[in-house]
Each structure stands twice: as C-alpha cells, then as structure tokens.
PASEBA-1860 file (N, C-alpha, C; in nm, 3 decimals):
! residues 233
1> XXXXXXXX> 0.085/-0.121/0.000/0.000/0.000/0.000/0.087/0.124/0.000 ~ 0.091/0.194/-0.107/0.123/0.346/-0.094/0.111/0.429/0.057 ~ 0.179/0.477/0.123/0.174/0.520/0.258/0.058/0.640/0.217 ~ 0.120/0.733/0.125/0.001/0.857/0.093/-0.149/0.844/0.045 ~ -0.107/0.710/0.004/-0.269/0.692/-0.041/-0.334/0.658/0.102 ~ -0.291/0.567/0.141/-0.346/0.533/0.266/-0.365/0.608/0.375 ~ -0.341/0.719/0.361/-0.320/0.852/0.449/-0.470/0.923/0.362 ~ -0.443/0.942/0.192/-0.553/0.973/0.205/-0.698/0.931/0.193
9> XXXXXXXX> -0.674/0.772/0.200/-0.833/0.676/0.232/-0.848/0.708/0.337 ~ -0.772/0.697/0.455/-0.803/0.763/0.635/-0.916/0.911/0.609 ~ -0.872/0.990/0.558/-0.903/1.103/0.542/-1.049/1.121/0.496 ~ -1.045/1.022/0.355/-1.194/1.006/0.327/-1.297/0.935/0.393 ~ -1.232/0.861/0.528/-1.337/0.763/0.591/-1.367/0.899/0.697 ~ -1.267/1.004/0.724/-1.322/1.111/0.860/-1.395/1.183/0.746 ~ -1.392/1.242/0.653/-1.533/1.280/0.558/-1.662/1.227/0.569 ~ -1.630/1.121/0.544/-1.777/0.990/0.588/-1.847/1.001/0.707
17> XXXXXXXX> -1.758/0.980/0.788/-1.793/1.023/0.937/-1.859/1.158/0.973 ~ -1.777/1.239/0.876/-1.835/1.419/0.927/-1.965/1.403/0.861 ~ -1.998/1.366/0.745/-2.176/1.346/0.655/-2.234/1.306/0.739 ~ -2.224/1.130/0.792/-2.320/1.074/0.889/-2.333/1.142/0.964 ~ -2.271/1.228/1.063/-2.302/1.279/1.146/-2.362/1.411/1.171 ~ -2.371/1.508/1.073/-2.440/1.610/0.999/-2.593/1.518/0.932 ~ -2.604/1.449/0.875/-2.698/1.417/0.818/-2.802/1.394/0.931 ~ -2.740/1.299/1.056/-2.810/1.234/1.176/-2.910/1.355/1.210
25> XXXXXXXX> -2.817/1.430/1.271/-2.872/1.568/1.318/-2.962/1.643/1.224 ~ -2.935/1.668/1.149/-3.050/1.772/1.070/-3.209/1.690/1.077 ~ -3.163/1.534/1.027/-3.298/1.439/1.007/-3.336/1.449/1.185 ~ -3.295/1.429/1.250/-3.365/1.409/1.416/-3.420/1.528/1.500 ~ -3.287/1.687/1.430/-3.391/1.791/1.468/-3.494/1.809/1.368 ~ -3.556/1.751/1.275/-3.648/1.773/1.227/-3.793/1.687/1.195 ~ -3.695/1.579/1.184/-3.790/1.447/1.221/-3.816/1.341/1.344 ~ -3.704/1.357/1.410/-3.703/1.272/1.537/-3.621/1.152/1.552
33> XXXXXXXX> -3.604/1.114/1.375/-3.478/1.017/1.384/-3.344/1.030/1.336 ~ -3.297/0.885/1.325/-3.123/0.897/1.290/-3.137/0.824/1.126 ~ -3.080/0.878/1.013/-3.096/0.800/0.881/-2.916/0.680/0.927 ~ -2.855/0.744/1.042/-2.728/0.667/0.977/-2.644/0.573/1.142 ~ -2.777/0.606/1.232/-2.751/0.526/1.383/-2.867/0.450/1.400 ~ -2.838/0.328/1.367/-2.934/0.281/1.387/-2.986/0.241/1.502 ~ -2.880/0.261/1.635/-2.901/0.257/1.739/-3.004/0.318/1.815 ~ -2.967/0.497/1.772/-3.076/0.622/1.778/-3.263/0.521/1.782
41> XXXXXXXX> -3.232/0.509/1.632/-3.442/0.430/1.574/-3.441/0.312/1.661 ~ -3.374/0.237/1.711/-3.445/0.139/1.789/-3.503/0.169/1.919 ~ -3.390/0.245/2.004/-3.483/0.284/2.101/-3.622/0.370/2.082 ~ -3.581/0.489/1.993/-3.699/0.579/1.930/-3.858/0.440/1.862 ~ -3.816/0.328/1.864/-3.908/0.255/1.748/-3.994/0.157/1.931 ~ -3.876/0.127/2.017/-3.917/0.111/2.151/-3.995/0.141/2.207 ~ -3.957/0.253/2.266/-4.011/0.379/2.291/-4.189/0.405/2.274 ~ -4.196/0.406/2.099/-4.295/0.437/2.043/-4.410/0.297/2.117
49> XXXXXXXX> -4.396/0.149/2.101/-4.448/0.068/2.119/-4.538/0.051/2.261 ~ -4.402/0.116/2.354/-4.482/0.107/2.477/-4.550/0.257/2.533 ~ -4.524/0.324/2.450/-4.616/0.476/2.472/-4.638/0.540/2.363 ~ -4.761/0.453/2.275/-4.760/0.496/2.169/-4.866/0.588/2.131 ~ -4.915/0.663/2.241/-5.016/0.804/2.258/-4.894/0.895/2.200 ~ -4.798/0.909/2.279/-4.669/1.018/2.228/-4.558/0.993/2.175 ~ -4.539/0.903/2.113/-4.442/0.839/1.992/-4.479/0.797/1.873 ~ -4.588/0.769/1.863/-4.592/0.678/1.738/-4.573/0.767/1.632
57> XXXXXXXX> -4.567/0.845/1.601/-4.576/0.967/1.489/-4.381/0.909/1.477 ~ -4.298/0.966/1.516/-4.138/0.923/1.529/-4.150/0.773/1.521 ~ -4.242/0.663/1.583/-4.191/0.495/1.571/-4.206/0.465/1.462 ~ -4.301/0.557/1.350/-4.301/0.483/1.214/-4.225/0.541/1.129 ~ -4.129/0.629/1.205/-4.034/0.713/1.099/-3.936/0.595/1.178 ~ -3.904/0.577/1.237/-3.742/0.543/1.305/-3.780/0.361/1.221 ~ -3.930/0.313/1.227/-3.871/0.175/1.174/-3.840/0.213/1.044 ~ -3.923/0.303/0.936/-3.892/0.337/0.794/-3.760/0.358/0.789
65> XXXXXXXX> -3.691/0.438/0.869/-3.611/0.478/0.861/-3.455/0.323/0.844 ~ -3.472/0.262/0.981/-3.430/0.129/0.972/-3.446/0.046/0.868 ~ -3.557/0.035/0.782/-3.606/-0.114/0.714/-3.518/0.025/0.559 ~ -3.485/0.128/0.582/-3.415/0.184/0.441/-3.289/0.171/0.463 ~ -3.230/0.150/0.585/-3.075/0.173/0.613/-3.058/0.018/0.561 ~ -3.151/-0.050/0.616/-3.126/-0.254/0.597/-3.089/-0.236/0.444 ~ -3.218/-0.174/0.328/-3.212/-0.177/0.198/-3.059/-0.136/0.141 ~ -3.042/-0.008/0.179/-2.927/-0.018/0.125/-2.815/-0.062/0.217
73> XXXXXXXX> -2.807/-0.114/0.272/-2.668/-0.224/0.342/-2.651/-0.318/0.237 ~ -2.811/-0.324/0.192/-2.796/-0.478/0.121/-2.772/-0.467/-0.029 ~ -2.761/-0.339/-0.075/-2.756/-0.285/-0.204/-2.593/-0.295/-0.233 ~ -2.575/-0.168/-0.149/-2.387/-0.226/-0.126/-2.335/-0.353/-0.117 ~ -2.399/-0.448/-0.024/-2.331/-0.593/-0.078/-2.356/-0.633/-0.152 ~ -2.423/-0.636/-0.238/-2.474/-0.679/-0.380/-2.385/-0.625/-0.500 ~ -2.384/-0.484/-0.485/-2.325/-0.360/-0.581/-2.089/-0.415/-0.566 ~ -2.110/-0.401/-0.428/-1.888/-0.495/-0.412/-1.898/-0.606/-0.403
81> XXXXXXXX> -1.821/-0.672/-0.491/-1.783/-0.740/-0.554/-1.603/-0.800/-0.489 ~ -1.558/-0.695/-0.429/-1.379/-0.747/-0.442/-1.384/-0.795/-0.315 ~ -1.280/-0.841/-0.274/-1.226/-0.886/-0.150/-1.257/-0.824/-0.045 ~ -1.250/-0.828/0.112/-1.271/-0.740/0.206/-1.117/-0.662/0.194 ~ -1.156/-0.542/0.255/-1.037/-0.455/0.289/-0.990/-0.368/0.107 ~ -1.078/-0.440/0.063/-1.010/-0.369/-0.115/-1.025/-0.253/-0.135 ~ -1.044/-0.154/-0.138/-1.117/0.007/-0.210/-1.114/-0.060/-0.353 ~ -1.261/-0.090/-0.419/-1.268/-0.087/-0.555/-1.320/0.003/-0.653
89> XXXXXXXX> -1.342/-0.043/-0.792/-1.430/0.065/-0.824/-1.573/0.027/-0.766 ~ -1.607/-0.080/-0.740/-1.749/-0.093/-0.672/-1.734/-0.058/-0.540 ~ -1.652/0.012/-0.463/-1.663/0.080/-0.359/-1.690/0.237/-0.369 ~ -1.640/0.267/-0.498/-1.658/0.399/-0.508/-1.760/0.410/-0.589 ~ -1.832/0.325/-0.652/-1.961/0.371/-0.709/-2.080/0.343/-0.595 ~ -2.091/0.240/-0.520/-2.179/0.266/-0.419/-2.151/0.441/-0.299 ~ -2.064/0.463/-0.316/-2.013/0.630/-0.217/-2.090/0.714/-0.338 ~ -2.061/0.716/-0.463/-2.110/0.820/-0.512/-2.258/0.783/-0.555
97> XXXXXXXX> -2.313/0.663/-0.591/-2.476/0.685/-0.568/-2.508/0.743/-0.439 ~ -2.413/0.727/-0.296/-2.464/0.781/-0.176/-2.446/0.908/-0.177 ~ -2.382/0.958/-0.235/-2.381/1.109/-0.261/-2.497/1.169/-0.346 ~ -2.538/1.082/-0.451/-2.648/1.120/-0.548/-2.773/1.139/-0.437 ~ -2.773/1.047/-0.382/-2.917/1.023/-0.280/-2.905/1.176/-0.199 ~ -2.792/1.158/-0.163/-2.802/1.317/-0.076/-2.861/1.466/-0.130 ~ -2.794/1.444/-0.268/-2.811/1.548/-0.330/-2.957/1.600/-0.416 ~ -3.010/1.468/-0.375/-3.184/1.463/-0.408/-3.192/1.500/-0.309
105> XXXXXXXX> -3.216/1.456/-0.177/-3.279/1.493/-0.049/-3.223/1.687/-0.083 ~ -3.095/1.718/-0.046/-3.066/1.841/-0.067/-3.153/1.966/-0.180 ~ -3.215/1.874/-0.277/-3.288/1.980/-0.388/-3.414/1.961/-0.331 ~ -3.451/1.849/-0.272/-3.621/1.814/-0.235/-3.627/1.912/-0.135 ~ -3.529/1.985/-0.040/-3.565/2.056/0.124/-3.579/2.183/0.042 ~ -3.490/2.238/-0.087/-3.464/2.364/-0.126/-3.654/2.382/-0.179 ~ -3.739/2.247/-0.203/-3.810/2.262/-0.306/-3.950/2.233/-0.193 ~ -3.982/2.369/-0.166/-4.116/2.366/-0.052/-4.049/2.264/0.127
113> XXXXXXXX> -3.975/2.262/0.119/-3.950/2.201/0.268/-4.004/2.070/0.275 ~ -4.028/1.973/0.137/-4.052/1.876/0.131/-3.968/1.765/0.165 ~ -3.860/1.752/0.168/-3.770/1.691/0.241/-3.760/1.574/0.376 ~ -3.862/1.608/0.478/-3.887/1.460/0.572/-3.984/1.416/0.554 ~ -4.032/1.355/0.432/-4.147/1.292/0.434/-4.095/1.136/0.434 ~ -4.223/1.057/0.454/-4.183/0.894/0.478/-4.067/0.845/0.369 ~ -4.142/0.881/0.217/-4.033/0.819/0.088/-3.906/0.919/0.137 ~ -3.856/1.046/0.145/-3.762/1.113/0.180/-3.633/1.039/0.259
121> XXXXXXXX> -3.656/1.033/0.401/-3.618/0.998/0.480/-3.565/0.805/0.455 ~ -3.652/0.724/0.407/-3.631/0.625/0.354/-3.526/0.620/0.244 ~ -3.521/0.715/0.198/-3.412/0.748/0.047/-3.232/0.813/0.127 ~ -3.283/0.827/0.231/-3.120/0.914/0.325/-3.115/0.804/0.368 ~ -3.179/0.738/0.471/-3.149/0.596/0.507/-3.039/0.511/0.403 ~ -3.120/0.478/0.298/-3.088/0.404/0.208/-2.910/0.447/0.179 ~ -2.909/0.544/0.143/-2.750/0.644/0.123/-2.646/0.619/0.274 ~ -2.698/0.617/0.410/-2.635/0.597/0.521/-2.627/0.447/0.526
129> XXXXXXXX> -2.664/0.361/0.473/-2.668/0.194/0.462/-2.546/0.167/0.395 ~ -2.583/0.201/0.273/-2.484/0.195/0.185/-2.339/0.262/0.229 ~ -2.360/0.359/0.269/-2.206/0.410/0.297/-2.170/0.333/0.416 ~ -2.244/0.306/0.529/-2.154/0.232/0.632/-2.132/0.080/0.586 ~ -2.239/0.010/0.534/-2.185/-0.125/0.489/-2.068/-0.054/0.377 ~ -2.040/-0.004/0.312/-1.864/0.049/0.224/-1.726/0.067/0.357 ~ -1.794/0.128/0.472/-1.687/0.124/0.545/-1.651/0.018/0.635 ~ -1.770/-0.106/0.653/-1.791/-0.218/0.732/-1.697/-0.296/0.606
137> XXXXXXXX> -1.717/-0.325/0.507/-1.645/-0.379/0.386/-1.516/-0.320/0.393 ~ -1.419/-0.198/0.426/-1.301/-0.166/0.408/-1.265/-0.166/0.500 ~ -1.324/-0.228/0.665/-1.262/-0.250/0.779/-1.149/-0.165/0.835 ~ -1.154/-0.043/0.821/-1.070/0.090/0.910/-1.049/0.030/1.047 ~ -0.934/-0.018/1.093/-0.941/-0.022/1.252/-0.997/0.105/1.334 ~ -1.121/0.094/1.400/-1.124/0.254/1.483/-1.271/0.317/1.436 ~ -1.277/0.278/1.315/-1.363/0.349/1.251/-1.515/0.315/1.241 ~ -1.502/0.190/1.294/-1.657/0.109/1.295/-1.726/0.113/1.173
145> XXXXXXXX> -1.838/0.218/1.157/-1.921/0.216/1.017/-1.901/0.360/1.014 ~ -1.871/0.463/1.055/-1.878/0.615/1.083/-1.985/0.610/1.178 ~ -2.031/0.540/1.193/-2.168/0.581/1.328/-2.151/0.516/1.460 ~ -2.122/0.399/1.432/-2.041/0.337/1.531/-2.015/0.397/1.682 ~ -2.057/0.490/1.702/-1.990/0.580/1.802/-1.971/0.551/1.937 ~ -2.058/0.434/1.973/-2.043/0.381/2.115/-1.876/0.293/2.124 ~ -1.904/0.212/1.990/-1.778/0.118/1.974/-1.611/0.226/1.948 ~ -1.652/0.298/1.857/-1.538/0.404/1.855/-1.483/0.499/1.975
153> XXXXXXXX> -1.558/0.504/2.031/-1.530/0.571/2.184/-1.450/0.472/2.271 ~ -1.539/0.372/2.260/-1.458/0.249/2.363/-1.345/0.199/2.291 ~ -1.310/0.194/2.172/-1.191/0.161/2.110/-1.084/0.293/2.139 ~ -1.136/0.422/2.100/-1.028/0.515/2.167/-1.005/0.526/2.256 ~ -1.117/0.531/2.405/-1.065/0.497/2.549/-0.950/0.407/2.562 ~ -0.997/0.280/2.541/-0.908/0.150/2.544/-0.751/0.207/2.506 ~ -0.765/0.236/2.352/-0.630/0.241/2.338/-0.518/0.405/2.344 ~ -0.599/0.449/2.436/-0.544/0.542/2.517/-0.490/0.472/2.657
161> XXXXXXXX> -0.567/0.423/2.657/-0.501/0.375/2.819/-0.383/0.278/2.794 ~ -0.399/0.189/2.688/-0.269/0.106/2.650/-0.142/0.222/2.622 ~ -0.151/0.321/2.553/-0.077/0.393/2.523/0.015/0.439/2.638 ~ -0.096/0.492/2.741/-0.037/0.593/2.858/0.019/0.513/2.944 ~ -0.039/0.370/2.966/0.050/0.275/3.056/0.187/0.217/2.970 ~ 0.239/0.195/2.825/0.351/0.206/2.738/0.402/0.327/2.797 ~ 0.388/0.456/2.785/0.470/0.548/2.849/0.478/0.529/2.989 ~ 0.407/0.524/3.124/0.416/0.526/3.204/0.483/0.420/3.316
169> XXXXXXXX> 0.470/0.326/3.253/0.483/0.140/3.280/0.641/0.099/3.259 ~ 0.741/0.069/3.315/0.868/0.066/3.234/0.862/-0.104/3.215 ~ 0.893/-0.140/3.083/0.885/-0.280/3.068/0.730/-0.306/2.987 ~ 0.646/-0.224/2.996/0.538/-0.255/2.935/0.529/-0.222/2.798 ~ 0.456/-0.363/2.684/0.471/-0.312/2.568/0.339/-0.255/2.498 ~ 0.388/-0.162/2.405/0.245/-0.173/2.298/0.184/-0.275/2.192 ~ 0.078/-0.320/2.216/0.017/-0.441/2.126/-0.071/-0.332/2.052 ~ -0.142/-0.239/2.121/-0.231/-0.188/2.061/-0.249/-0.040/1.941
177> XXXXXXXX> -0.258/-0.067/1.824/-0.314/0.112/1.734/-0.284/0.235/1.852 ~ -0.248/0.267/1.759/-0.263/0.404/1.784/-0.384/0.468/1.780 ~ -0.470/0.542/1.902/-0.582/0.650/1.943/-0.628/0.724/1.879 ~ -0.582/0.799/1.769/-0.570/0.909/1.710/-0.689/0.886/1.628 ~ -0.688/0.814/1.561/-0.773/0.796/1.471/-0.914/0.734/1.472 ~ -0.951/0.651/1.580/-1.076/0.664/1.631/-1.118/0.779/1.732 ~ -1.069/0.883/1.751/-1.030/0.962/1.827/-1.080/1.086/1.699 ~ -1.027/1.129/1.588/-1.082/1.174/1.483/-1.176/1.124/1.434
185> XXXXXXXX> -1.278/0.983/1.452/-1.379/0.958/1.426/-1.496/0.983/1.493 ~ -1.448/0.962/1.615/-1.559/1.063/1.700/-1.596/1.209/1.720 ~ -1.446/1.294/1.692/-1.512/1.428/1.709/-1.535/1.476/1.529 ~ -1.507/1.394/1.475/-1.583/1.423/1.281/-1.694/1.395/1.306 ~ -1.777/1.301/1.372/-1.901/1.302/1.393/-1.967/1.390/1.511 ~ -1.903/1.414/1.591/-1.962/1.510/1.686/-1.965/1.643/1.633 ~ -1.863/1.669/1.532/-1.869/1.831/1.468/-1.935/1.804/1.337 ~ -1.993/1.721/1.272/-2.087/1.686/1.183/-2.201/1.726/1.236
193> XXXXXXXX> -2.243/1.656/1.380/-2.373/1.651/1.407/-2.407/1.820/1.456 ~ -2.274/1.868/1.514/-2.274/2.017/1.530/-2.336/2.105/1.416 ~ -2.273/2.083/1.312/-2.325/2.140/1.158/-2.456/2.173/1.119 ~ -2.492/2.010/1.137/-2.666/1.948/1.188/-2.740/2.019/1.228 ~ -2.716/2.010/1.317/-2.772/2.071/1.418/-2.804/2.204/1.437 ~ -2.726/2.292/1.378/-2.717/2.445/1.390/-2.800/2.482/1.228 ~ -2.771/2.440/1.135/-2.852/2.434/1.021/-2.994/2.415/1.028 ~ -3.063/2.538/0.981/-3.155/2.568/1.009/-3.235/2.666/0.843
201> XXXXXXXX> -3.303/2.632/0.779/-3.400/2.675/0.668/-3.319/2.650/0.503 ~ -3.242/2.743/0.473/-3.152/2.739/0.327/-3.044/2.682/0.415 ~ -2.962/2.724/0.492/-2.872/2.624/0.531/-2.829/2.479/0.565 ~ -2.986/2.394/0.632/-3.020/2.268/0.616/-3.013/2.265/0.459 ~ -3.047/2.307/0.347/-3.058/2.277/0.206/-2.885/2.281/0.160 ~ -2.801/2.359/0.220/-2.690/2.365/0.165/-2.601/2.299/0.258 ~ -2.634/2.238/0.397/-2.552/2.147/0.425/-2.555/2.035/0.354 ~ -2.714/1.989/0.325/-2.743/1.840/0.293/-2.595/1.801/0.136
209> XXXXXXXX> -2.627/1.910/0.054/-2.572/1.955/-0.075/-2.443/1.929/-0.036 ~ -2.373/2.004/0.030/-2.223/1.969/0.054/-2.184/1.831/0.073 ~ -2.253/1.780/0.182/-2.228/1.684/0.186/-2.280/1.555/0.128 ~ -2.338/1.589/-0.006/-2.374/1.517/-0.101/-2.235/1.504/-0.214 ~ -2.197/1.622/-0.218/-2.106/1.656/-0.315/-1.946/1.596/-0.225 ~ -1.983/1.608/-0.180/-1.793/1.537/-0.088/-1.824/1.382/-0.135 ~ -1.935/1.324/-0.078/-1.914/1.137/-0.114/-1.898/1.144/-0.244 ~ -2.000/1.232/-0.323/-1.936/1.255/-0.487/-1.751/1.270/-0.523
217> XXXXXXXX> -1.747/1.315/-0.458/-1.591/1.421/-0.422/-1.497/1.281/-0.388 ~ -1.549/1.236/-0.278/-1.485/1.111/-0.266/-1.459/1.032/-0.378 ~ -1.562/0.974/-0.413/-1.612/0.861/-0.512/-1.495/0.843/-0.619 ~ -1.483/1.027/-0.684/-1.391/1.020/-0.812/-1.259/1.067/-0.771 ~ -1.206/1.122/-0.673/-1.081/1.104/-0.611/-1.038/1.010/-0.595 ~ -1.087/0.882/-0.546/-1.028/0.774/-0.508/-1.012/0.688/-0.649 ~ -1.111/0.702/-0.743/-1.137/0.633/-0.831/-1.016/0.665/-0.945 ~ -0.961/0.794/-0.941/-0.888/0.879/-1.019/-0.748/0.828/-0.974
225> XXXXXXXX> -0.725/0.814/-0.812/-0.597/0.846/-0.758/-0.536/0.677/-0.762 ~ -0.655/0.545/-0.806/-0.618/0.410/-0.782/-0.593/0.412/-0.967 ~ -0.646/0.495/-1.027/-0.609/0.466/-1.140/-0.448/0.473/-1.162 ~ -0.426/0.573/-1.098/-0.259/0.648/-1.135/-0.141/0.558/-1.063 ~ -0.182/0.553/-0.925/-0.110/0.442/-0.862/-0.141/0.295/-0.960 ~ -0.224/0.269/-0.993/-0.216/0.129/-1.113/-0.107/0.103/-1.216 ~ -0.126/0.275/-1.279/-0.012/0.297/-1.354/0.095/0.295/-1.384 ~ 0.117/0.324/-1.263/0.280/0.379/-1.149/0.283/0.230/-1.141
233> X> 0.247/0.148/-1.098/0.284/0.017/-1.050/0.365/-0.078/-1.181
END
C-alpha cells in the first residue's frame, strides 16, 4: 500500500464520518430520527411501542427509517464485488450513488421544505446503509461504520489507556493502534452533528448539498488516484 494513499483513504473515511453525522442531526432535529444510527431508531421505534399516545408519529419514521438503512446495506453488498479490505471501483460507485441520494434529499428541502417525508427519509437511510456497509467492507481499525460511536469511543478509550500505561509502565509493551484515529472519528461526527444541528432553513438545504457533493468528491478522487497508482505500478 502506498503510505500517501493510505493517508488519504483515512481522510476520506473522517469525511464519511463528518456526513453521517451532519446528516443524523438535521434528520432528528427535524424528524425525530437517525438516517445513519441505527441505534438512535431502535430505542426511538421502543419507545414508540410502549407509549404509543406520544411516539408513534417518530416509531413509524425510526422503523422506515431502519427497514431503508437494511435496503441499502444490502444494495452495497450486492453492488462490491472485491475482497474485504479492497477500495474498488465498486466501492466507489456505491459512495457516489450515496452522494447522489443526498443530493436529491438536498434539492427536495430547497423545493417547498418537502424533504422529511416517509419516501424522503427512507431514500437518506438508504445512502447511510450503503455508505456504512462500504466502510464495514473496508474495515478501518477505529472506525466502525462512521456511526459506530459507542464502539469508537470504547476503542479510543481502550487504546489510550494502553498507550499511557507504554509510556508510564517501564517494561510494558504496545500491542495496541494508535488513538488518534478513532479519536478523529468521534469528534468528525460530533462536529458533523454540530453542523446538523445548527442548520436551520436554506442552510439545512446547503448542508445536505455539501455533503452530497464530498461522497461525490470522494467517489472520483479515489477512483482517479487508484487509477494512477495502477499505472505507477
């Protein structure tokens, strides 16, 4: 593996991470759920079942929301084709249909505030499926799916503490990664969901957009940069 390339696949998986986590937020302050935690809709789908005077309106968004993230998980495994751990071109064409999906949702909010309706929200789902089964398929140590965030936390805790007892410990070795980088996966999603979150009327329309256009952005960077390294080889 090229060291720089691999420096900049890292880079495009904390991109990934910053979308999911911008996307989460905008869909939950507005609808109540998560298109890209699926953790978020189960309790929200819970929730709804056993108090469903004041949930159910959110339990039939959070299962829609779920039974679209399943769809496209399952689209992406269908769509790659290569080995685990590969970046292919069928890795980068499932990222940039997930970018396409965004960039519908992004023209649908600009177009009457139509944007969280049942098919809507089912269609972002579908785009957050697909992109985390692409990052579940390229197995990032650290990185989980970009949403991951319970597991990514406890993987950066963990291997912080291995770290600080290697410095602190004389005789003790390191087995474990380096922190850093599940460590950048959590606060790309915490300053994603920040984005989210603060986006509010044309700006929800031009976050969604951006970050439609980066998995795009992704898609043909990577697709461009494996061509040249092919070359080079």
């Amino acid at each position: 593996m090229n060291p720089k390339h691999d420096v900049t696949r890292h880079a495009f998986v904390l991109l990934m991470t910053l979308v999911a986590g911008c996307v989460d937020a905008i869909a939950f302050v507005n609808a109540g759920v998560f298109p890209a935690n699926m953790s978020g809709n189960t309790v929200v789908l819970a929730i709804s079942w056993v108090n469903p005077s004041g949930s159910a309106h959110h339990g039939g968004h959070a299962g829609l929301v779920m039974l679209g993230f399943c769809v496209g998980s399952a689209l992406a495994s269908l769509v790659i084709q290569s080995e685990r751990n590969e970046w292919s071109r069928s890795v980068n064409l499932v990222i940039f249909f997930s970018g396409i999906f965004l960039l519908g949702w992004g023209i649908s909010l600009g177009c009457g505030g139509q944007g969280f309706s049942m098919g809507h929200l089912f269609t972002v789902a579908m785009a957050m499926g697909m992109q985390s089964a692409t990052i579940l398929h390229l197995n990032f140590p650290g990185a989980g799916t970009t949403t991951a965030v319970t597991s990514t936390l406890t993987t950066m805790v963990s291997r912080t503490v291995r770290l600080l007892r290697a410095l602190w410990v004389p005789g003790y070795q390191l087995s474990s990664p380096s922190p850093w980088f599940p460590m950048m996966v959590f606060f790309l999603y915490l300053f994603g969901a920040l984005i989210g979150g603060l986006a509010r009327g044309i700006h929800t329309m031009i976050a969604v957009t951006i970050a439609g256009w980066l998995l795009i952005a992704i898609a043909f960077s990577e697709e461009f940069s494996s061509k040249d390294i092919r070359k080079s080889s």
